[in-house]
ROSE-4610 file (N, C-alpha, C; in Angstrom, 1 decimal, always signed):
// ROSE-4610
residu = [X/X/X/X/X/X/X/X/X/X/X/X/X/X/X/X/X/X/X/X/X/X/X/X/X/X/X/X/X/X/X/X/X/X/X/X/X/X/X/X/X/X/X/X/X/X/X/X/X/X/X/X/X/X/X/X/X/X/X/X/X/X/X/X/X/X/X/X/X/X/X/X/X/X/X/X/X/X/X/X/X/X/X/X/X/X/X/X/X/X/X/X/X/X/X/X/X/X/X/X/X/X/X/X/X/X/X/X/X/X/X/X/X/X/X/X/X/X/X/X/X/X/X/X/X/X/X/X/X/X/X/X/X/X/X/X/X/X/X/X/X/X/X/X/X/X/X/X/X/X/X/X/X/X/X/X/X/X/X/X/X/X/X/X/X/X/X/X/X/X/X/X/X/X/X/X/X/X/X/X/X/X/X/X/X/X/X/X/X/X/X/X/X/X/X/X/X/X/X/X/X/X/X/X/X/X/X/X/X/X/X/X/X/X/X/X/X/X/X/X/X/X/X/X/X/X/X/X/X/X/X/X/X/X/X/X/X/X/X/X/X/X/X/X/X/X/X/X/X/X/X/X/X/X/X/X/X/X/X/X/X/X/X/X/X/X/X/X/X/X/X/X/X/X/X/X/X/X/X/X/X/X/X/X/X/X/X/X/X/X/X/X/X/X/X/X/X/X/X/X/X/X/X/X/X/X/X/X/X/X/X/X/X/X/X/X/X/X/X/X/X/X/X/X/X/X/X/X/X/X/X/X/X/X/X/X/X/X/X/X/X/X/X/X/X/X/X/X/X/X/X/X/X/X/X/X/X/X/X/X/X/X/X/X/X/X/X/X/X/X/X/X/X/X/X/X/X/X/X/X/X/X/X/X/X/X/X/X/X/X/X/X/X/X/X/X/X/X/X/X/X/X/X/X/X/X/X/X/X/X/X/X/X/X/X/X/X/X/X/X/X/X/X/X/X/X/X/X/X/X/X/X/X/X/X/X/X/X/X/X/X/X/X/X/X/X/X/X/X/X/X/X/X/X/X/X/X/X/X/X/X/X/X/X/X/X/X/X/X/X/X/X/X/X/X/X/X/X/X/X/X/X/X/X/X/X/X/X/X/X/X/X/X/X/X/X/X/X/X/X/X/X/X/X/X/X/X]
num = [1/1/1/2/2/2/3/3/3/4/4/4/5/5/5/6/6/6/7/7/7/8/8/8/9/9/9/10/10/10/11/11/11/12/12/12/13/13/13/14/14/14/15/15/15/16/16/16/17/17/17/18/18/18/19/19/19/20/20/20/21/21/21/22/22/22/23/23/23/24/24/24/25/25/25/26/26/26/27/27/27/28/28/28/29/29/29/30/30/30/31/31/31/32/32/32/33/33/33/34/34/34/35/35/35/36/36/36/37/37/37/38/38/38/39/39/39/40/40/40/41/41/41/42/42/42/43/43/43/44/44/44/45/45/45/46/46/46/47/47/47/48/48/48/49/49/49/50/50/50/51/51/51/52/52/52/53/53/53/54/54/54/55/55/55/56/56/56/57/57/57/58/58/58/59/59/59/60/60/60/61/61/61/62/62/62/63/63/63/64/64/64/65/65/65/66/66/66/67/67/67/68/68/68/69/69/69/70/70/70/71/71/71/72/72/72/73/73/73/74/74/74/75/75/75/76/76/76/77/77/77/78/78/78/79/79/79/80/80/80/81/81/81/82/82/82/83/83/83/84/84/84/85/85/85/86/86/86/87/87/87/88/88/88/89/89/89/90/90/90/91/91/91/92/92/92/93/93/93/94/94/94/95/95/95/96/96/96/97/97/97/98/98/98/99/99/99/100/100/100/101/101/101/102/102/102/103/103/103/104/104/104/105/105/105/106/106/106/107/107/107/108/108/108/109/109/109/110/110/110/111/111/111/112/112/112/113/113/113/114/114/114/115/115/115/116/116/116/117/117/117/118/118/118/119/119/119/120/120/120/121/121/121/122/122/122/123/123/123/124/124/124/125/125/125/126/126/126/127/127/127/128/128/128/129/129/129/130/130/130/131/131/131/132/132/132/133/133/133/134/134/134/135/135/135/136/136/136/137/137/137/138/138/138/139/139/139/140/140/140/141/141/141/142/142/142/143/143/143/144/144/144/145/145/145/146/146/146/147/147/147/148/148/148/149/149/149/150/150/150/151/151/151/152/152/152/153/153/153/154/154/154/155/155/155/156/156/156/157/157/157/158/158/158/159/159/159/160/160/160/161/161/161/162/162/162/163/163/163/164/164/164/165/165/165/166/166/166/167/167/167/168/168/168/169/169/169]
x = [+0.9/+0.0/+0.9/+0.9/+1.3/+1.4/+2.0/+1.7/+0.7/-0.1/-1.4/-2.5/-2.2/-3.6/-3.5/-2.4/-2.6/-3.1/-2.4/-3.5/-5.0/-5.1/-6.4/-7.4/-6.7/-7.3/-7.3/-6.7/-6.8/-7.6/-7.7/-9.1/-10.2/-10.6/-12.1/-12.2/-10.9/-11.9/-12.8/-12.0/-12.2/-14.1/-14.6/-15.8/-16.3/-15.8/-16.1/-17.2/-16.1/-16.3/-17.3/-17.5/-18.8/-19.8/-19.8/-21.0/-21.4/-20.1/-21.1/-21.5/-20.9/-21.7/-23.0/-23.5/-25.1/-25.4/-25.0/-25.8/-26.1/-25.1/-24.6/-26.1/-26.2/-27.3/-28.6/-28.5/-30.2/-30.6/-30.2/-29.9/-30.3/-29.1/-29.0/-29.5/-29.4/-30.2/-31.9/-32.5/-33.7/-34.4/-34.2/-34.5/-34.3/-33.6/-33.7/-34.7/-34.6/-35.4/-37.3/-37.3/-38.7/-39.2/-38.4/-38.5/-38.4/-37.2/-36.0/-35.7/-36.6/-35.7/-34.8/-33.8/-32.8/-33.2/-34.1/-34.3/-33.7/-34.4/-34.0/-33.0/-31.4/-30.2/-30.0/-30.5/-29.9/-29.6/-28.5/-28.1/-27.0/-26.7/-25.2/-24.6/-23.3/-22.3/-21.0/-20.5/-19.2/-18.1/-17.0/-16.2/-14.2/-13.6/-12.4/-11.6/-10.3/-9.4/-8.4/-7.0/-5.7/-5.0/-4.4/-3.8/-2.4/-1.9/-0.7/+0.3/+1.1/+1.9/+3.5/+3.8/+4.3/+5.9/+6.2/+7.3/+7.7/+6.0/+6.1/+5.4/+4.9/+4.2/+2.4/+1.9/+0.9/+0.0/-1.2/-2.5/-3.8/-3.8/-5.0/-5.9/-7.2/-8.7/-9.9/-10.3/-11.9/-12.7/-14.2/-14.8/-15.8/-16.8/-18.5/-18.9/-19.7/-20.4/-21.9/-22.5/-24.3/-24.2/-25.7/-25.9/-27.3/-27.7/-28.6/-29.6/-30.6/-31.2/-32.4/-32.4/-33.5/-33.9/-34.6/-34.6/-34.8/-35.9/-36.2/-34.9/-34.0/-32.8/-31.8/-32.0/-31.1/-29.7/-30.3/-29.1/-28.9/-27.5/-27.0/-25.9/-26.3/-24.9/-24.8/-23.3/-22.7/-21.8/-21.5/-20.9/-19.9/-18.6/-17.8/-16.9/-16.5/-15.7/-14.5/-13.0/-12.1/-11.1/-10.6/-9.7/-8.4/-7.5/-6.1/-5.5/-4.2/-3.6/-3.2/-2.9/-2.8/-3.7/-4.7/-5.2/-6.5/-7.7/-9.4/-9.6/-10.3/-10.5/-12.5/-13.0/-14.1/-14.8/-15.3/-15.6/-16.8/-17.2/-18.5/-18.2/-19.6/-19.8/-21.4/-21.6/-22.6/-22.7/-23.5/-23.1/-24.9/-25.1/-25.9/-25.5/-26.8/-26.9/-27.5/-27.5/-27.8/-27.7/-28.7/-28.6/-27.1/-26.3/-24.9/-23.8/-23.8/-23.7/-23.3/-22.2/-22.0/-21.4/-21.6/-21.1/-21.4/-20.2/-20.4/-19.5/-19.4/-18.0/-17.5/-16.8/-16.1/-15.1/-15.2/-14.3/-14.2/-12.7/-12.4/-12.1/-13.3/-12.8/-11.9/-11.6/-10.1/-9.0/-8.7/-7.7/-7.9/-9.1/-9.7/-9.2/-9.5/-9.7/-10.8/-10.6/-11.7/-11.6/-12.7/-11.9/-13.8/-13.6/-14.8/-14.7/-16.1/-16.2/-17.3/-16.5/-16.7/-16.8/-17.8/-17.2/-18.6/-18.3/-19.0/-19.9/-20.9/-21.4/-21.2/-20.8/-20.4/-21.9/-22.7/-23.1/-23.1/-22.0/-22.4/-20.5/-19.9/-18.8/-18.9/-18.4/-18.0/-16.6/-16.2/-15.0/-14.8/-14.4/-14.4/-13.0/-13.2/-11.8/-12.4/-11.3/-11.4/-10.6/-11.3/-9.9/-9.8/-8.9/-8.4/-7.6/-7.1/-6.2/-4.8/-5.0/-3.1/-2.9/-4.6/-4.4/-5.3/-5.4/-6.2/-6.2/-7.2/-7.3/-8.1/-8.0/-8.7/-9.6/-10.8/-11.7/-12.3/-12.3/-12.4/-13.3/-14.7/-15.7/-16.5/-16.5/-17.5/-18.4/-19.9/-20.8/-21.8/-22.6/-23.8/-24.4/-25.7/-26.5/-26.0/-25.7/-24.8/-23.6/-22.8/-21.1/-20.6/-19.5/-19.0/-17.4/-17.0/-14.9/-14.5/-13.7/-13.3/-12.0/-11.1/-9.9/-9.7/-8.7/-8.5/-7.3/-7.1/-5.6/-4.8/-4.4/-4.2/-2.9/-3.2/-1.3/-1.3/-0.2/+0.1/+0.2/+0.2/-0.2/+1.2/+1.1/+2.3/+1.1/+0.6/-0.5/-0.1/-0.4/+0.0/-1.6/-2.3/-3.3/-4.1/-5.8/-6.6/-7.4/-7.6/-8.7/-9.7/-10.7/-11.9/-13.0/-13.6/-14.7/-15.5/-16.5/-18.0/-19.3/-19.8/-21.0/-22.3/-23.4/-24.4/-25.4/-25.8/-26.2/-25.7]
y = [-1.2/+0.0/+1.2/+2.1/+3.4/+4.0/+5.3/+6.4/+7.2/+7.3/+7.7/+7.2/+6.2/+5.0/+4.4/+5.0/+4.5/+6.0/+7.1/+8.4/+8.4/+7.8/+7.5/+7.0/+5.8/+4.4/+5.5/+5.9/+6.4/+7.4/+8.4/+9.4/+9.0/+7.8/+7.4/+6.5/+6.2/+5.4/+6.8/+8.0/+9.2/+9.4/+8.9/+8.9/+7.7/+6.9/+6.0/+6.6/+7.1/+7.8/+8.5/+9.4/+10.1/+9.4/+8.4/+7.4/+7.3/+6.8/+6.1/+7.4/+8.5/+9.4/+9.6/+10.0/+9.8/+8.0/+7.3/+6.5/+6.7/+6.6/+7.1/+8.3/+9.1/+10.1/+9.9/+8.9/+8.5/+7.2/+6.0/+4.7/+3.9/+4.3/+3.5/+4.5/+5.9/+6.5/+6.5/+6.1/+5.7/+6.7/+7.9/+9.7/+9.8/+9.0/+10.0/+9.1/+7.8/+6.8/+7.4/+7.7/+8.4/+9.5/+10.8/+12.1/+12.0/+11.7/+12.2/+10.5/+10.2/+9.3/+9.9/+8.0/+8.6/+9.5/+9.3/+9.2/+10.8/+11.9/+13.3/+14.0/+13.1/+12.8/+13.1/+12.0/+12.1/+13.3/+13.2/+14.6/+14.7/+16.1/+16.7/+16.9/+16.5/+17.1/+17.6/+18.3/+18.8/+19.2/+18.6/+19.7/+19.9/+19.9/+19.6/+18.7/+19.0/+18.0/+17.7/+17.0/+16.6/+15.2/+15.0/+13.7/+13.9/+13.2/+13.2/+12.1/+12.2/+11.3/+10.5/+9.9/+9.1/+10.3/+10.6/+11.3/+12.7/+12.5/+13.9/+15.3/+15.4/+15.8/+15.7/+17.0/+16.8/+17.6/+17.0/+17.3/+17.9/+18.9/+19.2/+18.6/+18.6/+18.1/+18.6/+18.8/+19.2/+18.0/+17.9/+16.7/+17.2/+16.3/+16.2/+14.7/+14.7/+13.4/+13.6/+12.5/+12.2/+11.1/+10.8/+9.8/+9.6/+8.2/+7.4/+6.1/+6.7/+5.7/+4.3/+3.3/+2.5/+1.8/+0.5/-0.2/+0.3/+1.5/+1.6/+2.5/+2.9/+3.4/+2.9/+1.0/+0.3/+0.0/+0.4/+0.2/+1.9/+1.9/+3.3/+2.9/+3.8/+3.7/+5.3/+5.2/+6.8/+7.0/+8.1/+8.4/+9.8/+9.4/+10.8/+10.9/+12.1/+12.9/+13.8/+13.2/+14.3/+14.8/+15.9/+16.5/+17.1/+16.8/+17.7/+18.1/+18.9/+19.1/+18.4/+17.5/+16.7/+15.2/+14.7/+13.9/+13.5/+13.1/+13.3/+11.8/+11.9/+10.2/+10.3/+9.0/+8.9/+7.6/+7.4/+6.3/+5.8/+5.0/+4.7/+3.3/+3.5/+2.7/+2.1/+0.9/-0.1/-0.4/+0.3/-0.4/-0.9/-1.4/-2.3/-2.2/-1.8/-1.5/-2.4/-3.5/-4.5/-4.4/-3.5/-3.2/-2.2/-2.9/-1.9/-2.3/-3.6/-4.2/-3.5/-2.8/-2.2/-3.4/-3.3/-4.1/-3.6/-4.5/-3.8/-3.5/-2.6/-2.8/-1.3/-1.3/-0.1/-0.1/+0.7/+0.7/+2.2/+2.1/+3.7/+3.4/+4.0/+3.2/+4.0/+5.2/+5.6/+4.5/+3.5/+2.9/+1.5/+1.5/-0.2/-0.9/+0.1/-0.6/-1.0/-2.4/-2.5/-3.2/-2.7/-3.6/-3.8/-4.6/-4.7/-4.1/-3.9/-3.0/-3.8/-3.5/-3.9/-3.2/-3.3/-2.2/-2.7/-1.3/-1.5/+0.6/+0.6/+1.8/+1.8/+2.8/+3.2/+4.4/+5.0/+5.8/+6.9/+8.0/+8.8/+8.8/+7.5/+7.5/+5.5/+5.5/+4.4/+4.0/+2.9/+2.1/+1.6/+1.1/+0.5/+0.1/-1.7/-2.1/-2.3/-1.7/-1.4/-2.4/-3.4/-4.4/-4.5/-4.4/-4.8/-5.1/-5.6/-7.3/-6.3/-4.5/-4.3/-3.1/-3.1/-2.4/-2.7/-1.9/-1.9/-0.5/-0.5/+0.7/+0.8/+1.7/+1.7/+3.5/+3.0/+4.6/+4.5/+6.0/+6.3/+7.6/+8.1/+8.9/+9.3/+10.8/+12.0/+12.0/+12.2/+12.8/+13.4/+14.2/+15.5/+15.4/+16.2/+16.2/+16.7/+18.0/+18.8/+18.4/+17.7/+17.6/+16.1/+16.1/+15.0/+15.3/+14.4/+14.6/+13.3/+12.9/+11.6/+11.7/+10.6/+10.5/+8.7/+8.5/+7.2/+7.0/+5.9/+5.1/+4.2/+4.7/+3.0/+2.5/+1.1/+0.6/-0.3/-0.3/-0.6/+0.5/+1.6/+2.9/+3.7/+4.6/+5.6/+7.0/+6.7/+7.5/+7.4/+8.2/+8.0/+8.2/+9.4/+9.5/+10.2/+10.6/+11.2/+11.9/+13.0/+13.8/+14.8/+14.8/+15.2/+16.0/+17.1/+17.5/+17.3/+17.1/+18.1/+18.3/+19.3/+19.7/+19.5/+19.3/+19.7/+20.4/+21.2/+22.2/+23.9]
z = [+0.0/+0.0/+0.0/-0.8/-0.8/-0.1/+0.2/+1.2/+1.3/-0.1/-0.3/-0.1/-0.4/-0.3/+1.5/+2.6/+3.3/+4.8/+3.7/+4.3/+4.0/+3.2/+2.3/+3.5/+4.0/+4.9/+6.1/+6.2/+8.0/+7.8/+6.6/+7.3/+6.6/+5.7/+5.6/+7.0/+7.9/+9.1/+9.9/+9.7/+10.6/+10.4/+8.9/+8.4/+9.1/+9.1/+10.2/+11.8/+12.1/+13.2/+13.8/+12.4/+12.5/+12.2/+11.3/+11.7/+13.3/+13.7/+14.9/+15.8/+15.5/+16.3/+15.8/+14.8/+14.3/+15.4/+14.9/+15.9/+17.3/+18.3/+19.4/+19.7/+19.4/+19.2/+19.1/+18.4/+18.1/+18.4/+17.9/+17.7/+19.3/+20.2/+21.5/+22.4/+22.6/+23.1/+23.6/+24.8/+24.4/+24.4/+25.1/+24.5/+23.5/+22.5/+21.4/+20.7/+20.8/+20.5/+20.0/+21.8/+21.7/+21.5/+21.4/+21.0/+19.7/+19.5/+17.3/+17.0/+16.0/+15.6/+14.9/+14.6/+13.9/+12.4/+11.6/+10.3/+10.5/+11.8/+11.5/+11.8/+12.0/+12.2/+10.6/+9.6/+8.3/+7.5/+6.9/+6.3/+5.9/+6.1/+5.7/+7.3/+7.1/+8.1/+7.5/+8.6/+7.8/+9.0/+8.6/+9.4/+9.2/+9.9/+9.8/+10.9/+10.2/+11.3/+10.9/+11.6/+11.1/+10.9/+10.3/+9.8/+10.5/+12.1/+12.7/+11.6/+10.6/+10.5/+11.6/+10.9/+11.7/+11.2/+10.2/+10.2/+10.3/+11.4/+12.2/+11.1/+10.1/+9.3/+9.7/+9.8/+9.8/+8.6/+8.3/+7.4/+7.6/+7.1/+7.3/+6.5/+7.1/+6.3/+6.6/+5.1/+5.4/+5.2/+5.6/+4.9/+5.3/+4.4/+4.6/+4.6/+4.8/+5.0/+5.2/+4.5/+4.1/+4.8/+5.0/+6.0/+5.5/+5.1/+4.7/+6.1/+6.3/+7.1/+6.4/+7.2/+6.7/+8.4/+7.9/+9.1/+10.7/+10.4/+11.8/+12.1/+11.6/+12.3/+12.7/+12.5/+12.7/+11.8/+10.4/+9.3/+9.2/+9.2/+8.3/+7.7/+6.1/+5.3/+5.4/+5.2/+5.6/+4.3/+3.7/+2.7/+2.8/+3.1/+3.5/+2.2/+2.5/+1.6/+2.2/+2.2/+2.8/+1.7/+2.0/+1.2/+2.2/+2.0/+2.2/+1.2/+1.7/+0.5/-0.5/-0.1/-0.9/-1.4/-1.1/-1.4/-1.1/-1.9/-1.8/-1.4/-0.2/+0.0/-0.1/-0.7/-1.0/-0.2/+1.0/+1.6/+1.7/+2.4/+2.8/+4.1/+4.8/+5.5/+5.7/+6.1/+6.3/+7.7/+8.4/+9.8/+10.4/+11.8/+11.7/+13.7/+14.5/+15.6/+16.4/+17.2/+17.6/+19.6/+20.0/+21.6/+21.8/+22.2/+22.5/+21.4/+21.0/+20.1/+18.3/+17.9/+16.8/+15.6/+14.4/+13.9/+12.3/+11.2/+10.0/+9.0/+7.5/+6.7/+6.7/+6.0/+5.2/+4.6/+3.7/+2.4/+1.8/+1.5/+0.6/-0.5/-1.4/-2.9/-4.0/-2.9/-4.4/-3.8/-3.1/-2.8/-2.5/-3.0/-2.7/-1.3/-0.6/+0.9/+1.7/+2.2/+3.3/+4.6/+4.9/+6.4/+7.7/+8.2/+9.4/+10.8/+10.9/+12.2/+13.4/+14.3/+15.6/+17.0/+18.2/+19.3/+20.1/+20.7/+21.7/+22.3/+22.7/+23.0/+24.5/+25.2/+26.5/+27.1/+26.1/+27.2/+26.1/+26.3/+24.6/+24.4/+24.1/+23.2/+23.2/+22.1/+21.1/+21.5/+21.5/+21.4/+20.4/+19.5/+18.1/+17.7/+16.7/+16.4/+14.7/+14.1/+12.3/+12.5/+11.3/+11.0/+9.5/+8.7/+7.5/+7.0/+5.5/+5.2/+5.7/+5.7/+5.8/+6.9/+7.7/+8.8/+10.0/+10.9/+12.1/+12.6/+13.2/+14.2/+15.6/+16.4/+17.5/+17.0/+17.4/+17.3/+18.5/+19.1/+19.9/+19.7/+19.7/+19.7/+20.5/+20.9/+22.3/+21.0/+21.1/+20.7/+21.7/+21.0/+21.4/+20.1/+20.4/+19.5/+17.9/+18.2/+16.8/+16.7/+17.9/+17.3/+17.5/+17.0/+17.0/+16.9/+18.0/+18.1/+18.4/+17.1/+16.7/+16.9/+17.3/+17.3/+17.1/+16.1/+15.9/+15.6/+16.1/+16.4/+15.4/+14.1/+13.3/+13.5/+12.8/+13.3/+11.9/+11.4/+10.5/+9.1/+9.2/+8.3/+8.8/+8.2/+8.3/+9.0/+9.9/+9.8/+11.8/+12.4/+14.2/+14.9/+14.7/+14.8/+13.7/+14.3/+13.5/+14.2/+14.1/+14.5/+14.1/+14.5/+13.2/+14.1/+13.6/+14.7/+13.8/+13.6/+12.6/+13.4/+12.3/+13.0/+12.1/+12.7/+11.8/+12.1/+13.5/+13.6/+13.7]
């Protein structure tokens, strides 16, 4: 994997991330449950954030991300978009909410990566293990209703950390 294609992997997990905050919010919440379903979660989000490399270089990034509901609130596909200076990553994710229970894919298709998602809901932050064939990562996500602050851990990447705010109110 390239140097590209593996900045690529570490900020579509960061889209990752804000998935699970849309869930986190609506999904396991049972206030939000009975006030907001998720369906009025779906939308546009946007925000920024940086790409720590490992040779001590860091990235800036903007991104957005849409968010698709079905199934009661239980399926969301998520569709992000980041840019740095140097390089446009195009992702998506499939995820699938079962009690506390997280589970599900993701893939960045300018780099043909993918990998499975796993974790666990704490309350209003996520634990999550990204696994795929040439990396891994630990995510770690705070959510609120309008925000979301993502930071994730990969290993195997030239990548040290990630961190991401967005907003959608």
């Amino acid at each position: 994997m390239h140097f590209g294609s593996k900045i690529a992997v570490a900020i579509g997990l960061a889209g990752l991330g804000a998935l699970m905050g849309l869930l986190a919010t609506n999904v396991i919440s049972p206030a939000a449950r009975a006030a907001t379903p998720i369906e009025a979660m779906a939308g546009y989000w946007s925000g920024t954030g940086s790409v720590s490399l490992t040779s001590g270089k860091t990235e800036r990034v903007k991104c957005a991300v849409t968010y698709k509901v079905s199934d009661g609130g239980a399926q969301i596909k998520q569709n992000m978009r980041c840019a740095s200076q140097d390089y446009t990553i195009n992702s998506s994710a499939d995820l699938r909410v079962h009690g506390n229970n997280v589970t599900g894919s993701w893939e960045e298709k300018t780099y043909s990566a993918t990998g499975q998602v796993s974790g666990k809901y704490t309350g209003t932050a996520f634990n999550l293990s990204i696994k795929g064939g040439n990396f891994s990562a630990a995510l770690n996500l705070n959510t609120s209703e309008c925000k979301q602050q993502i930071s994730i851990t990969p290993q195997g990447l030239e990548v040290n950390r990630i961190t991401i705010g967005l907003a959608k109110c």
